[in-house]
C-alpha positions, 0 to 999 in steps of 0.5 A: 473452492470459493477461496482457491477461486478468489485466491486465483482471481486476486493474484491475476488481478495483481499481476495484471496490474503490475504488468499493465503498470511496467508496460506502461511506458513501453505503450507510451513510446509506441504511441508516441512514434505512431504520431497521429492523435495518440501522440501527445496521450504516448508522450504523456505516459512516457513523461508520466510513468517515473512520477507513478512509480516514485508515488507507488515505492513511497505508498508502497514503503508507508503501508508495508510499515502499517502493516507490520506495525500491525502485525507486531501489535497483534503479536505483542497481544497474542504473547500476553502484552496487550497494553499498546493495542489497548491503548490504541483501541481506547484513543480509537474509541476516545476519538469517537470509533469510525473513520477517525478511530480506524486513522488513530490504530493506523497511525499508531501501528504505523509508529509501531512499525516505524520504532521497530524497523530503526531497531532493526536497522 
């Protein structure tokens, strides 16, 4: 019950960002053609929405490639091939752990990730 709960939850909260995210521009127009005080805050938004999407399609783009890295590190583990997450998980821990260790297994399942995906395209 708790997991089909924060599974519904967390799909509203996603498409309801996204939602909100499209509509955006859509709001801003209506301010803008309101007049008034929310004018400048609608024409705001309008100018403002491409820059948004553009910043999202590029994070969007960055963390699709960390996370399949990922996925391909852990795979390779789970197939007998370790060597490249236990090299990374060692770098993490040469670095001190923590943040810092935590950016050199992003970093590194991001490169994973970026080998993989020339290899496939």
């Amino acid at each position: 019950a708790v997991l089909l709960a924060v599974g519904i939850g967390i799909t509203v909260a996603v498409y309801g960002a996204v939602a909100l995210l499209v509509k955006a521009d859509d709001a801003g127009v209506a301010l803008a053609r309101r007049g008034g005080p929310s004018a400048p805050l609608g024409r705001g938004l309008v100018k403002a929405m491409p820059g948004v999407f553009k910043a999202l399609s590029v994070v969007g783009t960055a963390a699709m490639v960390w996370v399949g890295g990922g996925i391909l590190l852990h795979g390779l583990a789970e197939y007998g091939l370790a060597g490249p997450e236990h090299l990374l998980e060692g770098w993490a821990a040469a670095v001190g752990g923590g943040v810092l260790g935590w950016l050199v297994v992003a970093a590194g399942s991001g490169v994973l990730g970026l080998l993989a995906g020339g290899v496939v395209t």
